[in-house]
N, C-alpha and C positions, 0 to 999 in steps of 0.2 A: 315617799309620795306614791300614791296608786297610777296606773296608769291604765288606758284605753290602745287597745289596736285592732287595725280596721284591715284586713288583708281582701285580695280575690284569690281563691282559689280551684288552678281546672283539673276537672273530674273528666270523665268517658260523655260524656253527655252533652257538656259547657261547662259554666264560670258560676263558682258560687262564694256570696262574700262572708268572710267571717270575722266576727268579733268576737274580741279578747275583755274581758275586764278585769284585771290583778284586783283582784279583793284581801289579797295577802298569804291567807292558808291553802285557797284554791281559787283558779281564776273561773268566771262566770266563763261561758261558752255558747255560742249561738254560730250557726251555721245557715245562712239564708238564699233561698233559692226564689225565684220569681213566685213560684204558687203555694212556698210554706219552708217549713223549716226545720233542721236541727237544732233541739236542746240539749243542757249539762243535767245534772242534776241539781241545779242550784232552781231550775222555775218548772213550773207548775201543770200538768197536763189538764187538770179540772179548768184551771186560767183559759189556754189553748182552747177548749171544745166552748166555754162560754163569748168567746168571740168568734166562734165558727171557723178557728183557723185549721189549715191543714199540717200536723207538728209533729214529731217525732222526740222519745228522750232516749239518750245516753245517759249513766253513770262511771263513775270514777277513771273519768278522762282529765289530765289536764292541757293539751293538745287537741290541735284540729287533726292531726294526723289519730290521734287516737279516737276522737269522734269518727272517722271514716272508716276504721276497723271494728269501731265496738259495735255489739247486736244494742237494736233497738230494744228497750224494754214495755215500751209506751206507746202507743198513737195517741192520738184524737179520733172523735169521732167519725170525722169529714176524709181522717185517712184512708179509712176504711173503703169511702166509697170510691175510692181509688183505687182498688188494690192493693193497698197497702196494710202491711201485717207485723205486727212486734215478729223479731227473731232474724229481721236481714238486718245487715249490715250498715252502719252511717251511710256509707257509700252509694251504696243499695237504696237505701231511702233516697238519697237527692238525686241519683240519677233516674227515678222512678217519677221526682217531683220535676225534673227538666227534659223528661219525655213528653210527658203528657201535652 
């Protein structure tokens, strides 16, 4: 049976929640901050800018801990106009999105 988990986790900044979803060979990952978010590689940057979100992606994480060490490879658009740049770090990203 797959399962779902729903954590808070704090960073330098605040509290940001994450979810887990075991899809078997790799779990989905999402990192969510009040004004946007971390992704895995399992969803879509093109998705993110079409709903004007403010997102960030990681690749070959299976952890939230590893989502906080890996470099961004991705924004959205709207990251941008934040200051925000592929090459920092998960971390770096959400604590960027819990300043603002």
């Amino acid at each position: 049976m797959k399962k779902m988990n729903i954590t808070q986790i704090d960073i330098e900044n605040g509290k940001v929640q994450g979810y887990l979803i075991d899809l078997g060979k790799a779990p989905l990952l999402i990192l969510k901050a009040d004004r946007g978010y971390l992704m895995c590689g399992y969803l879509n940057i093109n998705a993110a800018n079409s709903l004007g979100d403010i997102a960030g992606r990681v690749t070959s994480v299976r952890t939230f801990d590893d989502m906080l060490n890996a470099k961004v490879i991705e924004i959205s658009d709207n990251s941008l106009k934040i200051g925000l740049h592929v090459g920092v770090t998960g971390r770096e990203f959400l604590n960027k999105l819990l300043d603002c």
